[in-house]
C-alpha positions in Angstrom: 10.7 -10.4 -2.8 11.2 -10.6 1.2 9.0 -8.5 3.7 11.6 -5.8 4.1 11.6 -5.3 0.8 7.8 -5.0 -0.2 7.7 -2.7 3.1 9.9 -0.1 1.6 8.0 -0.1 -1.7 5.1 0.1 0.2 6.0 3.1 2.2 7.9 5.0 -0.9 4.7 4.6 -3.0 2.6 6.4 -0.2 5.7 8.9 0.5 5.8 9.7 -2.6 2.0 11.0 -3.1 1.5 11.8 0.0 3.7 15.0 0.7 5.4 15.2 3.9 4.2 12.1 5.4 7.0 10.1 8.2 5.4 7.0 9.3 6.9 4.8 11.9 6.9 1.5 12.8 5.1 2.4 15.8 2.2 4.1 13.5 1.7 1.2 11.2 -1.7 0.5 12.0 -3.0 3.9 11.7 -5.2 5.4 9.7 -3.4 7.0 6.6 -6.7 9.1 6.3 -5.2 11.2 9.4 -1.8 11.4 7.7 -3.1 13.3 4.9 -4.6 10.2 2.6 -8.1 11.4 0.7 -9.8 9.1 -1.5 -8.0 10.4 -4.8 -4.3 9.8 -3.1 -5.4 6.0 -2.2 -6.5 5.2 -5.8 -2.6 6.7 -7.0 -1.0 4.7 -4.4 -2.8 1.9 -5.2 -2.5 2.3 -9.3 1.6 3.1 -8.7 1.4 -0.1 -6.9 0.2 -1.9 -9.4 2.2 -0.7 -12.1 5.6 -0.3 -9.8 5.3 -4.1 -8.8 3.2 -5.5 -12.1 0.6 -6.7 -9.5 -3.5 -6.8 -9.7 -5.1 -6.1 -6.3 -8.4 -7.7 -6.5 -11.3 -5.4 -6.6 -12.6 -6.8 -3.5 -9.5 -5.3 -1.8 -9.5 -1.9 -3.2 -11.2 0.1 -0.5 -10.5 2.1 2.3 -11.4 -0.4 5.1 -9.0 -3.0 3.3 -5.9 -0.8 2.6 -6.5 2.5 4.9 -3.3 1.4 7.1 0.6 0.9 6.2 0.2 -2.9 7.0 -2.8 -3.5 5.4 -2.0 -2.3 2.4 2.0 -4.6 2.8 -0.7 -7.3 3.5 -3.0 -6.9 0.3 0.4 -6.2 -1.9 1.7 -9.5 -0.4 -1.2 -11.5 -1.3 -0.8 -9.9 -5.0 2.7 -10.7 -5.0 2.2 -14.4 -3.8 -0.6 -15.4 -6.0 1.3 -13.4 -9.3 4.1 -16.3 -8.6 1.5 -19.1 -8.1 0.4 -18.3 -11.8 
């Protein structure tokens, strides 16, 4: 799966629990807190994630700090994708 590609699951996952949300490329690295993210919304992003791409984000990686931001969370579902095809 290229970049592009895990980007726009990414961003459909959050668009679609998150209601109303437009995030640019310019406001990748904010803080999805301030675009309506609470602490319930990250654990069904992350838990549609999981299921959508048949991933497991380590539970190291399931907080706030490591996934509050567009690329941070394309980063932590890259590293899931990569080491599910190492296995």
């Amino acid at each position: 799966m290229g970049s592009n590609e895990i980007r726009e699951k990414v961003l459909d996952t959050i668009k679609a629990n998150i209601e109303e949300i437009e995030i640019s490329a310019e406001q990748s690295d904010e803080d999805l807190l301030q675009h309506g993210m609470d602490s319930i919304t990250f654990i069904q992003i992350v838990v549609a994630l999981e299921n959508t791409l048949e991933i497991e984000i380590p539970d190291e990686k399931l907080l706030l700090e490591e996934m509050g931001t567009l690329n941070k969370m394309i980063n932590v579902v890259t590293a899931a994708l990569n080491a599910k095809e190492t296995i």
